[in-house]
MITORDREN-535092 format. One line per field, with one value per residue (C-alpha): z, y, x. Coordinates in pm, 1 decimal. Last residue first. Example, Ala and Ser with C-alpha at 12.3 -4.5 7.8 and 13.67 -1.06 7.14 Angstrom:
<atoms>
pz	714.0 780.0
py	-106.0 -450.0
px	1367.0 1230.0
</atoms>
This chain:
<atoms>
pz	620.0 513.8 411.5 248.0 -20.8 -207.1 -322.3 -717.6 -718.6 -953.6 -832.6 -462.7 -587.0 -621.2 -441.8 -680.4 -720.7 -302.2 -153.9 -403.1 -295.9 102.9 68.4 -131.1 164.7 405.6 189.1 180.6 550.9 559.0 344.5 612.7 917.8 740.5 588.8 681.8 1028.2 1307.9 1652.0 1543.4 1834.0 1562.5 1584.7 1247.2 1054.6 1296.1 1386.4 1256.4 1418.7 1369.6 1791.7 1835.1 1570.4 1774.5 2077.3 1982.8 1843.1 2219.2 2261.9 1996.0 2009.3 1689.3 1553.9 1218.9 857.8 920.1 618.5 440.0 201.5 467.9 593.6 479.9 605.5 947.1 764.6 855.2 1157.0 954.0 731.7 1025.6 1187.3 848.5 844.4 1281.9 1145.6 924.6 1257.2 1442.9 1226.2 876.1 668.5 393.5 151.0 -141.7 -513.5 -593.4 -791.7 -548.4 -230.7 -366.5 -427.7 8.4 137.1 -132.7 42.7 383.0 328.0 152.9 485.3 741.4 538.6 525.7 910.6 1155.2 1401.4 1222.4 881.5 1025.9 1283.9 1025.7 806.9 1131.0 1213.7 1572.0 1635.6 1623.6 1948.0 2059.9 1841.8 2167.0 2412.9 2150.8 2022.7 2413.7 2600.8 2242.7 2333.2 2770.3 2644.4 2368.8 2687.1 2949.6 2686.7 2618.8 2999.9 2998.5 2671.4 2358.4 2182.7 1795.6 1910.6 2287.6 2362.1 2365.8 2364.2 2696.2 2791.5 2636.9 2893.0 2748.7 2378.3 2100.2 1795.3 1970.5 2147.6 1847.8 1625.0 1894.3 1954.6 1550.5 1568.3 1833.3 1678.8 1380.8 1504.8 1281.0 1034.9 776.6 652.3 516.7 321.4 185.5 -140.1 -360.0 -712.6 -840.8 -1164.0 -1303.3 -1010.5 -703.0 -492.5 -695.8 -391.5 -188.3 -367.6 -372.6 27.6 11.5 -200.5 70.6 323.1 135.2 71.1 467.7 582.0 781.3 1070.8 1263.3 1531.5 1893.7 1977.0 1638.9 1548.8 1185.6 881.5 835.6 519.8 378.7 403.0 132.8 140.7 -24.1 -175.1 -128.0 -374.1 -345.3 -533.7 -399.6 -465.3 -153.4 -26.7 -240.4 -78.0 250.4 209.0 87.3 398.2 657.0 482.7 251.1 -71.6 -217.2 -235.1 89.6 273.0 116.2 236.7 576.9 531.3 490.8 768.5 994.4 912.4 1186.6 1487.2 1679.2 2029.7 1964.7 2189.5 2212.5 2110.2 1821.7 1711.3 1681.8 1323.2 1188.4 862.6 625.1 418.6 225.8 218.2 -47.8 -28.7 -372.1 -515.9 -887.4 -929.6 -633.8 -785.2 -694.2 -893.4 -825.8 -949.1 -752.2 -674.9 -350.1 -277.2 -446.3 -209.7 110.7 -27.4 -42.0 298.4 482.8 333.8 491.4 791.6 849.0 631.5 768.7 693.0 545.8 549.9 294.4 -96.4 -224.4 -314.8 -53.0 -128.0 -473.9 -352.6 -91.1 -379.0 -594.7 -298.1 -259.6 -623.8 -586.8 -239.3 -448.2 -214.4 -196.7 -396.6 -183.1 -343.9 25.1 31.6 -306.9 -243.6 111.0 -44.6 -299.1 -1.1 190.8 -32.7 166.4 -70.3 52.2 179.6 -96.4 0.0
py	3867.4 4268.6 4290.4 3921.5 3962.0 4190.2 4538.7 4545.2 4705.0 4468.4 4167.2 4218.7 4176.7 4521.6 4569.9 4641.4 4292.7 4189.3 4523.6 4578.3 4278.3 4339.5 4636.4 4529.2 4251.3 4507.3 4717.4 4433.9 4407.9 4731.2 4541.1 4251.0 4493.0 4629.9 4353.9 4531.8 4449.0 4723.6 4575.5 4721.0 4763.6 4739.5 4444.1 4375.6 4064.0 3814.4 3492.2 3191.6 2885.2 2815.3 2772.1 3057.0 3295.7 3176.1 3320.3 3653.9 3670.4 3590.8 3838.2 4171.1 4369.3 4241.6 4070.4 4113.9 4006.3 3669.2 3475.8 3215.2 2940.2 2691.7 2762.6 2393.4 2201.7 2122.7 1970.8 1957.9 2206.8 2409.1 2465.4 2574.4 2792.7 3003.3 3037.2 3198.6 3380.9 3616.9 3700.6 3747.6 3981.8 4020.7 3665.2 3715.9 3446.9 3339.8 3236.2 2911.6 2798.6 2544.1 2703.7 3053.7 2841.0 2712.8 3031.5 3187.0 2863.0 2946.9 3290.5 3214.2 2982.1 3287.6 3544.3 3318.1 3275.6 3033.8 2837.8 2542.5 2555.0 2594.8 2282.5 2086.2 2158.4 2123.0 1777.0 1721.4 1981.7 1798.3 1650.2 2023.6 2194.6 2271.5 2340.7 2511.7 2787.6 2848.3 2891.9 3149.5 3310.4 3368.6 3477.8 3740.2 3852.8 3886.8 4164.6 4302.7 4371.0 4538.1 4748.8 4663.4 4792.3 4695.0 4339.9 4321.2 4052.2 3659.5 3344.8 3289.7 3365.5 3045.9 2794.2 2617.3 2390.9 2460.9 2398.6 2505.6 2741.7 2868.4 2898.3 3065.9 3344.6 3378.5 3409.5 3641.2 3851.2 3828.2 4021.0 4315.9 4190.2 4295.8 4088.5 4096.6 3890.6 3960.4 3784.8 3821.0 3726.6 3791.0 3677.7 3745.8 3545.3 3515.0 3594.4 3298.7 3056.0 3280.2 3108.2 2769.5 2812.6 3045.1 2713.2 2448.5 2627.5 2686.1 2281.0 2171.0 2435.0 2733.3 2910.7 2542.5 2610.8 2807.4 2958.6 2970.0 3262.4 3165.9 3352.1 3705.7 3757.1 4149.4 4088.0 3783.3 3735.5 4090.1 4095.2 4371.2 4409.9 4624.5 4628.8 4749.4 5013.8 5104.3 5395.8 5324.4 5019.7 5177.7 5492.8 5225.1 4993.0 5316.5 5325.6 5583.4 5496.1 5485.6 5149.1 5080.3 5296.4 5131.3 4812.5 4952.1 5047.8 4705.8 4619.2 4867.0 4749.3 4484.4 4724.4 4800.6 4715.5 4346.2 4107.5 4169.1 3784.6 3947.7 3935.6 3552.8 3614.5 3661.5 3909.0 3888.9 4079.6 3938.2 4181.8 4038.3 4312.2 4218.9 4244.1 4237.7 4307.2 4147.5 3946.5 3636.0 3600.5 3228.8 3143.9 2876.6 3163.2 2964.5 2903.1 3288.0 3442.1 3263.4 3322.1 3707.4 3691.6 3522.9 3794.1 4064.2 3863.0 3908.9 4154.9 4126.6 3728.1 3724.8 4118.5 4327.0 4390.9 4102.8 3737.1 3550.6 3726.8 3566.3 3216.5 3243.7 3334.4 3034.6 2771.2 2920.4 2850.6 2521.3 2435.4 2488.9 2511.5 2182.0 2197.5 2093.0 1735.5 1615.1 1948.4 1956.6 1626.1 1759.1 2049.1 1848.9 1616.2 1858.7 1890.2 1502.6 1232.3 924.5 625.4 336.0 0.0
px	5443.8 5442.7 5823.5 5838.9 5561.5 5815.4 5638.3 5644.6 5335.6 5232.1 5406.9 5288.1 4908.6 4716.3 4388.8 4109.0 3922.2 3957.5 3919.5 3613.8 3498.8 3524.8 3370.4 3039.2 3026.5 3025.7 2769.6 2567.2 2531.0 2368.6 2099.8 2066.7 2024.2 1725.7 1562.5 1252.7 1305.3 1281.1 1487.6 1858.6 2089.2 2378.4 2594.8 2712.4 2864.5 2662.2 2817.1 2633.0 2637.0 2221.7 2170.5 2437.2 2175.3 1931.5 2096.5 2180.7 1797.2 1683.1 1438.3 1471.1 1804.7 1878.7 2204.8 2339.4 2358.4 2408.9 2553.8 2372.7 2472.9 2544.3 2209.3 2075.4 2365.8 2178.0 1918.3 1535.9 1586.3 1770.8 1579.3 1290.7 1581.1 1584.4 1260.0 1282.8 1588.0 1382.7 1177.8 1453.0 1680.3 1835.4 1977.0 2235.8 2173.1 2436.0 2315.7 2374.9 2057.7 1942.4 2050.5 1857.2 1536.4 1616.7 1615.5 1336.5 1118.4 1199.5 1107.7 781.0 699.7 782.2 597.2 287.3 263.4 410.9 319.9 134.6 231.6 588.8 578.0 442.4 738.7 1009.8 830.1 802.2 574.0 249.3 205.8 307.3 7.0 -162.2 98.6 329.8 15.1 -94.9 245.4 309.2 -0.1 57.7 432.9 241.0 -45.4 224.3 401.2 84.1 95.6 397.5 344.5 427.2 716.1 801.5 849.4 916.4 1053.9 959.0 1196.9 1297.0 925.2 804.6 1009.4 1286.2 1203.8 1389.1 1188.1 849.8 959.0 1169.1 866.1 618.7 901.2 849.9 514.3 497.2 770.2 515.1 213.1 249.3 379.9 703.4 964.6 1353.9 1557.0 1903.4 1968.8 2333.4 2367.9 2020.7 1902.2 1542.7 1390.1 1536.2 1178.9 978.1 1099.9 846.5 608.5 684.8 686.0 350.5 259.4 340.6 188.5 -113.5 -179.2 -81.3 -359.5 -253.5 -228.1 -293.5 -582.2 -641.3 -350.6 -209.5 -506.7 -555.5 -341.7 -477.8 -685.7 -655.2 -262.6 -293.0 78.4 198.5 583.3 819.4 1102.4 1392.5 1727.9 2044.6 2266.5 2413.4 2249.6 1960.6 1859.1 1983.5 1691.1 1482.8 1461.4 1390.9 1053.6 926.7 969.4 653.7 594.6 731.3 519.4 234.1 363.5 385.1 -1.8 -65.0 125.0 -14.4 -349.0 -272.5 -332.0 -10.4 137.4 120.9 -10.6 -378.1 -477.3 -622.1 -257.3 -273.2 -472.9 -176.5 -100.0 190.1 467.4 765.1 1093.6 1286.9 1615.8 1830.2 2200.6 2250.7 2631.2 2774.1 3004.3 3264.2 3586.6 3682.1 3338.6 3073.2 2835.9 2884.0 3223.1 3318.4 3044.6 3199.6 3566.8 3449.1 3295.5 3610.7 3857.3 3647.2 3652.9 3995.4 4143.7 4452.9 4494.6 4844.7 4960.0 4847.7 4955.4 4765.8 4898.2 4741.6 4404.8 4474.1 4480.0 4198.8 3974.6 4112.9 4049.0 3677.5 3625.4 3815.4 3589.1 3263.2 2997.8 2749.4 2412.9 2111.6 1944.3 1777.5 1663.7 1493.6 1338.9 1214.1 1060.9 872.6 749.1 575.7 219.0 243.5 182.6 -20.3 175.5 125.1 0.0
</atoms>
């Protein structure tokens, strides 16, 4: 007798086929930064992130030509649980905000010449309230995942992801309860500021959502159609679609992180593409990011999303390539290698 087919399975077959970095691509990086007018290893990190992007572009001279901010938007019905400082329109009129240029995410965009887009997820229909039922059917998870796998296309060579919700720190808290276990408060802050007792009301939720769905939990993919929201399974999905086509990840805050943990719950390989754009002042980011061994680039105080912390990243990374293209080697400035061992 034949199991019946999960809407799950096509992301499992596409994990279970993950690309590996290119070691000679990595190799060839390391080999010219060994032959640049610095001493051995001065560039520390700097020289990490360009044999990161060369391993996983899979080219010895790595680019960052077409760089893009996916910022996925979504609604949860769990904020009618009072747990959020802010109404739910707020998201929709965020996206507005976006789309006119507004936001704090397209003054860095341009900044550093990066593209934006900003994708929807059904804002005018909220996913369910995760304290009392699964946010979303098996079916719609699986195609906000396909969907958000849509985000790299028309070539990109370097993804940072971002989200807006109101409602989504909740979420996310709920996501890393439920992955990591402890007690539901060691996962919750104060999203974009609620008050004391709203902050009672989002640990008193995320008890709720893990205590009900916890028979459930075990799998990471029925764990994120169950806790999560739209904007959490579309990032997951553009993490894994930029995996399969080689293009390197640079992940922004706590929310973003709370997908990412959900790969990496499946396979602990599956964020070897992705960098860690910074750490947040929101809950227990600092210690997710330990939990997915990934050591922030940038340590900013930032708490506001958007891909924010991700796209000031990219100007790190922009750094660190230019250092690594326009720096003369020792034979062309005729320096000897020797002097600055």
């Amino acid at each position: 007798m034949y199991a019946k087919a999960s809407p799950f399975d096509s992301i499992r077959d596409l994990i279970a086929k993950m690309p590996r970095a290119s070691e000679e691509s990595r190799l060839a990086a390391r080999a010219r930064q060994a032959q640049l007018t610095k001493p051995r290893g001065s560039l520390g990190r700097l020289e990490d992130i360009v044999a990161f992007l060369a391993a996983w572009q899979g080219k010895p001279e790595p680019t960052i030509d077409r760089p893009l901010v996916a910022v996925f938007a979504g609604n949860h019905g769990v904020t009618a649980k009072g747990v959020s400082a802010y109404p739910a329109s707020v998201t929709r009129a965020m996206v507005e905000n976006f789309a006119a240029g507004g936001a704090a995410i397209n003054q860095i965009c341009g900044a550093y010449g990066i593209g934006l887009k900003v994708f929807d997820l059904a804002l005018d229909i909220p996913t369910r309230d995760i304290t009392e039922e699964p946010a979303m059917e098996p079916a719609a998870a699986a195609a906000t995942f396909a969907y958000g796998m849509e985000a790299i296309a028309g070539g990109v060579d370097l993804l940072c992801l971002g989200e807006m919700g109101i409602g989504n720190t909740t979420v996310a808290a709920a996501i890393y309860h439920g992955l990591y276990g402890g007690a539901p408060a060691d996962w919750v802050g104060r999203g974009a500021g609620v008050d004391d007792s709203g902050f009672l009301r989002k640990i008193a939720a995320v008890e709720a959502a893990v205590t009900r769905h916890r028979a459930h939990l075990a799998d990471p993919l029925e764990l994120m159609r169950r806790l999560g929201g739209r904007e959490i399974a579309a990032i997951a999905g553009a993490i894994l679609a930029a995996r399969i086509e080689r293009v390197p990840v640079i992940l922004d805050g706590f929310v973003v992180c709370a997908a990412a943990a959900i790969l990496h719950a499946l396979d602990p390989t599956a964020l070897d593409h992705c960098l860690a754009g910074h750490v947040s002042a929101e809950g227990a980011h600092r210690d997710v990011l330990r939990r997915l061994g990934k050591e922030p680039l940038l340590d900013l105080g930032l708490r506001l999303g958007e891909g924010s912390g991700a796209a000031l990243a990219v100007a790190i990374a922009q750094a660190a390539l230019a250092c690594h293209k326009g720096m003369a080697t020792f034979a062309e400035a005729n320096v000897a290698d020797k002097i600055v061992e």
